[in-house]
LODO-651403 format. One record per atom (N, C-alpha, C): residue number from 1; y, x, z. Coordinates in steps of 0.05 Angstrom, whole numbers, plus 5000, padded with zeros to 4 digits. Layout:
% LODO-651403
n,py,px,pz
NUM,Y,X,Z
...
END
This chain:
% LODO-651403
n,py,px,pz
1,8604,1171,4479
1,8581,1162,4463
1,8558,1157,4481
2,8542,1140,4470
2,8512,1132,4487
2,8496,1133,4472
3,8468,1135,4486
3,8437,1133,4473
3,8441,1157,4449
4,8433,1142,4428
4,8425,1156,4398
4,8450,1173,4393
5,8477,1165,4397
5,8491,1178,4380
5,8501,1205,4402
6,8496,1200,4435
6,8492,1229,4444
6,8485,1244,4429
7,8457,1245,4428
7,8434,1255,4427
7,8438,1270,4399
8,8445,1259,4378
8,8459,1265,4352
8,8481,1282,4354
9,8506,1275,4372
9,8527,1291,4376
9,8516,1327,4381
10,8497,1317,4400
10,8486,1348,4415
10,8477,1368,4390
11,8454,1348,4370
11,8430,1353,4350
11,8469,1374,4328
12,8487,1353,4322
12,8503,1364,4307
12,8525,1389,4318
13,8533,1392,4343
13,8534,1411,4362
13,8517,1443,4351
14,8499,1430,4362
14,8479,1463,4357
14,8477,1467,4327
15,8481,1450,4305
15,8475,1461,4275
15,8507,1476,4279
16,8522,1462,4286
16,8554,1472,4278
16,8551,1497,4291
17,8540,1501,4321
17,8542,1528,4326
17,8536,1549,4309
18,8499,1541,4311
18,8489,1558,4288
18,8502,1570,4263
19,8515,1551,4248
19,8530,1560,4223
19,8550,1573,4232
20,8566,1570,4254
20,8590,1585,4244
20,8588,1616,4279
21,8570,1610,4276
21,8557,1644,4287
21,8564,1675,4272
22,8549,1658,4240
22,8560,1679,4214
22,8583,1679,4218
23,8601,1701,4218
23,8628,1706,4209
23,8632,1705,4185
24,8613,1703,4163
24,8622,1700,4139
24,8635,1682,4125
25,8628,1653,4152
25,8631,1628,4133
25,8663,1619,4153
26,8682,1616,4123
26,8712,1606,4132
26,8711,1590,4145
27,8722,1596,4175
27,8725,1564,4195
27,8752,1549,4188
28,8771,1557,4179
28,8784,1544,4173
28,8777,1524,4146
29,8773,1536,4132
29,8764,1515,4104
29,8755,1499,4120
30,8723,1502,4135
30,8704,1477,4142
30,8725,1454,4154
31,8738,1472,4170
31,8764,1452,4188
31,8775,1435,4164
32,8783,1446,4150
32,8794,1423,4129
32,8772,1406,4105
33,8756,1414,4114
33,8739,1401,4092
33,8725,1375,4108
34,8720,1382,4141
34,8703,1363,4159
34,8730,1342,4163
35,8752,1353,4167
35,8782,1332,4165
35,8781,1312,4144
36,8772,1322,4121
36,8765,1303,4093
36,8752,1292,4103
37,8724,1292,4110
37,8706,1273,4106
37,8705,1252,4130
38,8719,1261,4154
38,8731,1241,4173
38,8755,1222,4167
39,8779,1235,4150
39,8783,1209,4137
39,8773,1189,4115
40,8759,1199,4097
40,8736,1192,4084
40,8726,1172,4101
41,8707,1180,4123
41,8693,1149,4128
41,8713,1132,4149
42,8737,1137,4154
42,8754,1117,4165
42,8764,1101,4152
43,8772,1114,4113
43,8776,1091,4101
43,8757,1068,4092
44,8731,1082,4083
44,8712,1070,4077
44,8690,1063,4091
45,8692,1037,4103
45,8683,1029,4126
45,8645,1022,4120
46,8649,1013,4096
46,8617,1000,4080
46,8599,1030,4088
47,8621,1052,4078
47,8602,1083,4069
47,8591,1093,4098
48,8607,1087,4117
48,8603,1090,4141
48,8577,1067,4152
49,8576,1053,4155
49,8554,1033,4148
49,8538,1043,4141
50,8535,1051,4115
50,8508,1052,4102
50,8498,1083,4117
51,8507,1102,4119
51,8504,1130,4129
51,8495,1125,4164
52,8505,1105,4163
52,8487,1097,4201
52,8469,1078,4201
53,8460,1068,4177
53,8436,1045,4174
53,8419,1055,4191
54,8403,1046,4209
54,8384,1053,4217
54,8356,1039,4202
55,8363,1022,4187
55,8337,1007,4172
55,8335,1030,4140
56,8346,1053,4142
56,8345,1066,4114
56,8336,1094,4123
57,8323,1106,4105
57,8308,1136,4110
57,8332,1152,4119
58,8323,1165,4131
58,8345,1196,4137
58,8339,1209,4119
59,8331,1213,4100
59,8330,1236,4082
59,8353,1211,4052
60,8346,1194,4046
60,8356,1173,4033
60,8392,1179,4043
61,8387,1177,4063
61,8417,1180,4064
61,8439,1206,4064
62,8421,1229,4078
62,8428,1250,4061
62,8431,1251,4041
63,8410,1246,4015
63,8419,1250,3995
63,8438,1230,3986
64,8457,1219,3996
64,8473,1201,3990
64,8504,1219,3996
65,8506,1227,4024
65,8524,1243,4029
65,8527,1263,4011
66,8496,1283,4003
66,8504,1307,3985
66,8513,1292,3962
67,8505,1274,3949
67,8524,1262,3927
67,8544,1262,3919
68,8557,1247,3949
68,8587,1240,3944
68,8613,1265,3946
69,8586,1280,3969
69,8607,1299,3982
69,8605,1331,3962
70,8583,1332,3941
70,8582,1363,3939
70,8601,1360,3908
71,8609,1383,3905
71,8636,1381,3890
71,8670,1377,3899
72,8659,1366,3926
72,8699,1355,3944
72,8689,1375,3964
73,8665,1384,3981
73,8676,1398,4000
73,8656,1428,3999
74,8654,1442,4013
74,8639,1464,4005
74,8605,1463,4020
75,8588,1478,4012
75,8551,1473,4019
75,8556,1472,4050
76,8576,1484,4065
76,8568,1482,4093
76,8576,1459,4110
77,8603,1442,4090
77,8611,1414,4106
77,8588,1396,4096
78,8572,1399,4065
78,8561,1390,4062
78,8536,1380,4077
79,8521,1410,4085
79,8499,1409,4099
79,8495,1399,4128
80,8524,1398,4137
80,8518,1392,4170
80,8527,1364,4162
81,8548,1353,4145
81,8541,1323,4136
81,8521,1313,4140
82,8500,1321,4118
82,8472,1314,4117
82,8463,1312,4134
83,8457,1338,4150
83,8440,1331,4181
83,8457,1313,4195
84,8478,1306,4197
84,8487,1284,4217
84,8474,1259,4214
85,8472,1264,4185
85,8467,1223,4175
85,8435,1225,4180
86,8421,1245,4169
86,8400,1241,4182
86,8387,1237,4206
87,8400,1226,4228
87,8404,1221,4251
87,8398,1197,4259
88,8405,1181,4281
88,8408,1155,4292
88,8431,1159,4310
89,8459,1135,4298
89,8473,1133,4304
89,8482,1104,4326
90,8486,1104,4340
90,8489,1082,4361
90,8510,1058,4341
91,8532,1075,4333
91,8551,1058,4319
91,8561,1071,4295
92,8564,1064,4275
92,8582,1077,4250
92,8605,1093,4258
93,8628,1087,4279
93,8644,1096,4290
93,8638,1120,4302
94,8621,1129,4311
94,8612,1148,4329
94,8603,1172,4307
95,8595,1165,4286
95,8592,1189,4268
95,8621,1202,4259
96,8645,1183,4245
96,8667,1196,4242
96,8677,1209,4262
97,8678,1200,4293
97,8677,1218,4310
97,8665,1242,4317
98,8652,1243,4306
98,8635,1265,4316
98,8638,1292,4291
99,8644,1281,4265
99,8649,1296,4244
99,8683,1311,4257
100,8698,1291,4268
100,8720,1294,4274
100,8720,1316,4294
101,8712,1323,4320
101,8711,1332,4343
101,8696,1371,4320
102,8676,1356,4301
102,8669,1383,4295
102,8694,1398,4280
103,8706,1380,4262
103,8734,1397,4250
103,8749,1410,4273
104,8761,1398,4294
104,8767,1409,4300
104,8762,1440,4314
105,8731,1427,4326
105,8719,1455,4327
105,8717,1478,4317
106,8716,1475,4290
106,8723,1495,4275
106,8747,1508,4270
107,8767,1493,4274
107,8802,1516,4272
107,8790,1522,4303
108,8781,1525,4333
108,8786,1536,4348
108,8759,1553,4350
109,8740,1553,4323
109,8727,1578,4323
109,8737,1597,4317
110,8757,1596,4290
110,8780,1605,4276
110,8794,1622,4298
111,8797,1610,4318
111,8822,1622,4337
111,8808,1638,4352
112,8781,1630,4368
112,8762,1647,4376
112,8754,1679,4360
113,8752,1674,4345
113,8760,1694,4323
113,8780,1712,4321
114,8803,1704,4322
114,8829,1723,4310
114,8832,1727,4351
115,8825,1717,4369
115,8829,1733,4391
115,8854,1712,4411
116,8858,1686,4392
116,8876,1673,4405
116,8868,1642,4415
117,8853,1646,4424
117,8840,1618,4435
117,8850,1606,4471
118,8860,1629,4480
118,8864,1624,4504
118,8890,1618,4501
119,8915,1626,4480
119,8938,1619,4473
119,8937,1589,4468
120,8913,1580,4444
120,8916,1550,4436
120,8906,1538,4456
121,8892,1534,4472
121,8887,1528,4502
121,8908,1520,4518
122,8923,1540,4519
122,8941,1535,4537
122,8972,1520,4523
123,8978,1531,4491
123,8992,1514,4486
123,8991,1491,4480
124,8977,1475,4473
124,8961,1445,4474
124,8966,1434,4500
125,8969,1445,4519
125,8973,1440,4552
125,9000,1427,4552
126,9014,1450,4547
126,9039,1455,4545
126,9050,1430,4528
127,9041,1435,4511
127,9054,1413,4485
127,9051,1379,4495
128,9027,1382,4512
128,9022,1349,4526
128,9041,1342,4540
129,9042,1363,4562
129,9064,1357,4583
129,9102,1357,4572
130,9101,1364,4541
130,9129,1365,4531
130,9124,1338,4531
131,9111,1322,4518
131,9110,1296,4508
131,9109,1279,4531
132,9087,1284,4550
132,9092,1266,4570
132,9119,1255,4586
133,9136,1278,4576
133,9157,1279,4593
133,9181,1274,4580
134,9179,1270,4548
134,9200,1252,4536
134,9192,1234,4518
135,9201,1213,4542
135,9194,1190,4508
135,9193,1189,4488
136,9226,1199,4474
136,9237,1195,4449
136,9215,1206,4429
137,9201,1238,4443
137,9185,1261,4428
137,9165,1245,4413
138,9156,1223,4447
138,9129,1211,4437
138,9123,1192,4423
139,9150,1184,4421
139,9158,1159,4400
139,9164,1161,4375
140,9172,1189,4367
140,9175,1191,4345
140,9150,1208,4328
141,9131,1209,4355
141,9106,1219,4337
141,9082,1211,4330
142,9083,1173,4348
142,9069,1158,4341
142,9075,1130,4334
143,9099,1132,4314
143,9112,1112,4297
143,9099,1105,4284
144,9082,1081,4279
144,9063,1072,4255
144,9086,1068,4224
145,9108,1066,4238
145,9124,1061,4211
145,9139,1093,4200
146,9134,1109,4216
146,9142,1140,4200
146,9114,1147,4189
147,9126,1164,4168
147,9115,1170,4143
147,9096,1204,4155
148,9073,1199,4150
148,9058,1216,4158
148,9072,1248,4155
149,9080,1247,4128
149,9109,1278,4128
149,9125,1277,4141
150,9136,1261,4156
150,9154,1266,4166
150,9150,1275,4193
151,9121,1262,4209
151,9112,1264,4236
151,9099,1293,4229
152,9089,1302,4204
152,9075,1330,4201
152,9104,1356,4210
153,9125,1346,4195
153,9156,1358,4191
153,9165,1371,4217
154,9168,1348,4230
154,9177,1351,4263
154,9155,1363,4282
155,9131,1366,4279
155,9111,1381,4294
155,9121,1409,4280
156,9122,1417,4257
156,9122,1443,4244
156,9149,1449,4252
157,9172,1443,4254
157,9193,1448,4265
157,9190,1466,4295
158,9176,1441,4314
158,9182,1446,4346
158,9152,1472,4341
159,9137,1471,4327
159,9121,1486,4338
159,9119,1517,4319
160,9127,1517,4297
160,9128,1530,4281
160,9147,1560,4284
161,9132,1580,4285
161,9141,1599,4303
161,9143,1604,4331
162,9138,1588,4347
162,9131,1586,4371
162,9103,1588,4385
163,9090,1580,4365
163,9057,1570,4372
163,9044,1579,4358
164,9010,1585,4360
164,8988,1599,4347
164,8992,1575,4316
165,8979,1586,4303
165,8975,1569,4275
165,8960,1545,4284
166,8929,1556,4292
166,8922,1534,4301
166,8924,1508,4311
167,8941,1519,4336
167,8952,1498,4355
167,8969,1478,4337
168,8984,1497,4319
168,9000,1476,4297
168,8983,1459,4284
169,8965,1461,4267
169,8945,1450,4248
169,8930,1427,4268
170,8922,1437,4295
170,8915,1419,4305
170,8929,1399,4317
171,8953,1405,4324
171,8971,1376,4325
171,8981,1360,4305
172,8981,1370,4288
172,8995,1355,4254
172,8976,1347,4247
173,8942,1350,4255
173,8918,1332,4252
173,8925,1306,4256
174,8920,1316,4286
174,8930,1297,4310
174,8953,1271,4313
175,8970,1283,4298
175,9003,1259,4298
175,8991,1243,4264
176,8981,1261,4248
176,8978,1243,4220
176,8953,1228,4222
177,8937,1245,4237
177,8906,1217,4243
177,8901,1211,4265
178,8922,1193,4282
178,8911,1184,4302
178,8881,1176,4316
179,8878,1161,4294
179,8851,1144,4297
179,8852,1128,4318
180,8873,1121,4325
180,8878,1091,4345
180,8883,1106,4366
181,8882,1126,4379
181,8892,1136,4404
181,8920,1144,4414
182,8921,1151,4434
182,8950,1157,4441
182,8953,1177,4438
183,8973,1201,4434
183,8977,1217,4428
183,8974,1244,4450
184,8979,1224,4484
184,8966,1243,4501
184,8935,1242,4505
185,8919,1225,4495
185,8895,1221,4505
185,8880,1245,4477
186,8900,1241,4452
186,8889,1261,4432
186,8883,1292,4446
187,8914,1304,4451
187,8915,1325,4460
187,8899,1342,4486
188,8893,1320,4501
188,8875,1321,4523
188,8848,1333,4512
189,8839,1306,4504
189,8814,1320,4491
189,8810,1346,4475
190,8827,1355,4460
190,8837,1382,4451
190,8833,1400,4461
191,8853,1394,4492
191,8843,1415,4508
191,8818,1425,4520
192,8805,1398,4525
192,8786,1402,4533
192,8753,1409,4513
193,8765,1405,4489
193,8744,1419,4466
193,8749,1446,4465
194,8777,1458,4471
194,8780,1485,4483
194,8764,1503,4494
195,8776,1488,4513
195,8760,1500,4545
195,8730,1491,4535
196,8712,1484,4530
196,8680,1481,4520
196,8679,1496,4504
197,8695,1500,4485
197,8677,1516,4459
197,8679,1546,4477
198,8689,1558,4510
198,8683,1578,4522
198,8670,1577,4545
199,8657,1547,4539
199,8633,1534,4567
199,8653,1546,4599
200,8673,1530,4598
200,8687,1538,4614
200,8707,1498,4617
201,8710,1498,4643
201,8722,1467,4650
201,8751,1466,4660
202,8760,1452,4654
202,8794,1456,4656
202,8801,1445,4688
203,8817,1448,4697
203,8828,1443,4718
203,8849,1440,4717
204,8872,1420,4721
204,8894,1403,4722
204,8906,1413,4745
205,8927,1437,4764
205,8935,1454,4776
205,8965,1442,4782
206,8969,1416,4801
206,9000,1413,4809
206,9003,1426,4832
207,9031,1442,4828
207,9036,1447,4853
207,9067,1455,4855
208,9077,1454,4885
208,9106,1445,4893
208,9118,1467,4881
209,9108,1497,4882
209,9122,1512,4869
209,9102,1532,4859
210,9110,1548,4831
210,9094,1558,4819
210,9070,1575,4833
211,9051,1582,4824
211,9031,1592,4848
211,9028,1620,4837
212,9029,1644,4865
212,9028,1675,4856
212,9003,1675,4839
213,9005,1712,4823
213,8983,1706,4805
213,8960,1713,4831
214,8957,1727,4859
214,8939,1729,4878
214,8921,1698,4877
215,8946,1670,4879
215,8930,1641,4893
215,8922,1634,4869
216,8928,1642,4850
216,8917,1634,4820
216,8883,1643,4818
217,8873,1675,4820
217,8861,1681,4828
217,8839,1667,4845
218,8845,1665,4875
218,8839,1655,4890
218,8826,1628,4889
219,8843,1609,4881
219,8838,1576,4870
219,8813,1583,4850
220,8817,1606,4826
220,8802,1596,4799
220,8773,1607,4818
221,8766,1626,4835
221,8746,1635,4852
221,8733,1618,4858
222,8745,1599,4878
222,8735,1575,4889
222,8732,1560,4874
223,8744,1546,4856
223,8735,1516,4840
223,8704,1529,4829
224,8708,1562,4825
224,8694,1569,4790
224,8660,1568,4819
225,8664,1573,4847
225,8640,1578,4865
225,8632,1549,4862
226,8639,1530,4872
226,8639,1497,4883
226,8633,1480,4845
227,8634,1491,4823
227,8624,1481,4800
227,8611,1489,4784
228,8606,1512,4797
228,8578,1533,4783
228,8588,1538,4762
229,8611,1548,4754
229,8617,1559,4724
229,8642,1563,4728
230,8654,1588,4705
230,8685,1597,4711
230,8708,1565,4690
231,8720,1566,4714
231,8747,1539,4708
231,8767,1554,4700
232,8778,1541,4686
232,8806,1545,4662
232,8834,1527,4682
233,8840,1549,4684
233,8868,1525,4702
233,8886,1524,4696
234,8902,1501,4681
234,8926,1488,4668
234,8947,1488,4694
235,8964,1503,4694
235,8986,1495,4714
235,9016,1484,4708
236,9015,1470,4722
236,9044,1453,4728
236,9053,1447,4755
237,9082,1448,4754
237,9094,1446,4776
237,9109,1418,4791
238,9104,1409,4805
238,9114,1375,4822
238,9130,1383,4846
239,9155,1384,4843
239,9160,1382,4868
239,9159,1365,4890
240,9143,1343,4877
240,9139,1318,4905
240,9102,1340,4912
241,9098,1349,4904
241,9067,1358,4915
241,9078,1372,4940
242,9087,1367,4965
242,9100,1380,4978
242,9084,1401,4997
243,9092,1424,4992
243,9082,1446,5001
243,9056,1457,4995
244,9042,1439,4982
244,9017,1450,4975
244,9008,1441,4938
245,8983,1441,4935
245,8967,1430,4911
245,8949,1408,4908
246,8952,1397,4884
246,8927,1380,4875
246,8920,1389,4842
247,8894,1391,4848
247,8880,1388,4828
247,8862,1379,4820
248,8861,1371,4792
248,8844,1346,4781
248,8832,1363,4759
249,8803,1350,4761
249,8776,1357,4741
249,8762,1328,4727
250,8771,1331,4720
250,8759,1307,4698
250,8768,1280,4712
251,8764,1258,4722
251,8771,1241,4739
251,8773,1241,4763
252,8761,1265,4772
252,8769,1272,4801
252,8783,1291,4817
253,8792,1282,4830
253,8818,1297,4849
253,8816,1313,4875
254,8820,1337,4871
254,8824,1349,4899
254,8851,1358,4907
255,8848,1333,4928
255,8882,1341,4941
255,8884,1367,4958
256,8902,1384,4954
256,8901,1397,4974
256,8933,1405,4982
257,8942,1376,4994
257,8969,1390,5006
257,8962,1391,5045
258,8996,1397,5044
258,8996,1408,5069
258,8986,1380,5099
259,8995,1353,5090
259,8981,1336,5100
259,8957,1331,5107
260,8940,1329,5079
260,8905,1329,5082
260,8898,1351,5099
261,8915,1389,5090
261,8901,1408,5111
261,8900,1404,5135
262,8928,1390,5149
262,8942,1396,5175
262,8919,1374,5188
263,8907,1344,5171
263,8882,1330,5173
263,8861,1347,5182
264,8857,1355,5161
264,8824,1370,5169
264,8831,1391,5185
265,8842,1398,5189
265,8850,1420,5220
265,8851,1401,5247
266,8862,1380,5242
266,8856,1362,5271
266,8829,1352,5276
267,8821,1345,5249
267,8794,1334,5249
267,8772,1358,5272
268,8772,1389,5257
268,8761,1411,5270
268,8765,1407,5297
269,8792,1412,5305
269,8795,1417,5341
269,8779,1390,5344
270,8781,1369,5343
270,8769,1347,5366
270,8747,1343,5355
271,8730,1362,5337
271,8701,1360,5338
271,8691,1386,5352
END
């Protein structure tokens, strides 16, 4: 997002924190109720429109949201509704997003909660790299022509008993509302709303062979010194990474195999 609807994202950020601070208020419900109103404005493209007018009052359009929305979802999807639309939105699109990113937020407050957040973290990881690595998986879970039950069916199958609740709910989001993305670029982001909702940054961990828990240690030390904050490290194993590691932070890469070292060790002696 850019300009206004940052700025809005952040503004709706801190109300969501705020509210769900209280333990009183069900994060799961909100999760399903902010899920409603994100498909809500995907079908209804005008409503979306009118809720990002920028030529119409912010208070005008709140009371348009509490309208439609009080009675279908409960006062707290309601209210951070409201404050969203009272906003300035760059694009109509950028609000359902942003309603979206907060649902999910909320099942991994949910999980923050019951004590299992570093489980759905890491199985979301896990679950990417299943898919990445079989077609057929990923084909059959972004079939525009299978039937939303059936793609819900086969997630609850492979993951059902295996995986946190969460992690389930949030992939059977994920496979039934795309919203135009790919199914790894969904999960990604997942993870990485994870890793934030514990102000903590993921790190992408290949290496030739699994790494002791000592270099595990070690690595999360160093990234967490060199980025000013403690890193979350997703590991996977390549056996072409030969003899050493690379890891990747957001679009950028630190190689660190045994080539580049055996490099910067020649570089040293002949300086």
């Amino acid at each position: 997002m850019n300009g206004a609807s940052r700025e809005a994202l952040a503004a709706a950020r801190e109300r969501f924190n705020a509210l769900t601070d209280n333990t009183s208020v069900d994060a799961t419900k909100l999760a399903d109720e902010l899920a409603a109103v994100t498909a809500l404005l995907d079908r209804e493209v005008s409503l979306r429109r009118v809720l990002t007018d920028p030529a119409q009052p912010g208070e005008a359009k709140a009371e348009l949201a509490g309208r439609l929305l009080g009675g279908q979802v409960g006062g707290e999807a309601v209210d951070l509704v409201s404050g969203m639309v009272r906003t300035r939105w760059s694009r109509p699109r950028d609000l359902a997003d942003a309603v979206e990113e907060l649902a999910a937020a909320a099942d991994l407050v949910a999980a923050q909660r019951a004590g299992t957040l570093d489980n759905v973290e890491d199985e979301l990881f896990r679950f990417s790299r299943i898919v990445s690595s079989s077609p057929e998986l990923r084909s059959a879970l972004s079939d525009r022509n299978a039937s939303t039950t059936a793609k819900a069916d086969l997630v609850r199958r492979l993951l059902g008993g295996r995986a946190e609740g969460v992690t389930e709910r949030l992939v059977v989001r994920l496979v039934t509302q795309p919203r135009g993305r790919s199914l790894e670029a969904g999960l990604d982001e997942l993870t990485k709303l994870a890793a934030a909702r514990r102000d903590r940054t993921v790190a992408v961990v290949t290496s030739a062979v699994p790494l002791s828990d000592q270099q595990k240690q070690r690595l999360g030390a160093a990234l967490a010194q060199l980025y000013g904050r403690q890193v979350h490290l997703n590991l996977d194993v390549d056996p072409e990474v030969l003899g050493g590691i690379a890891v990747r932070i957001g679009d950028e890469v630190i190689n660190g195999t045994i080539a580049d070292r055996l490099d910067e060790a020649a570089r040293r002696m002949a300086g």
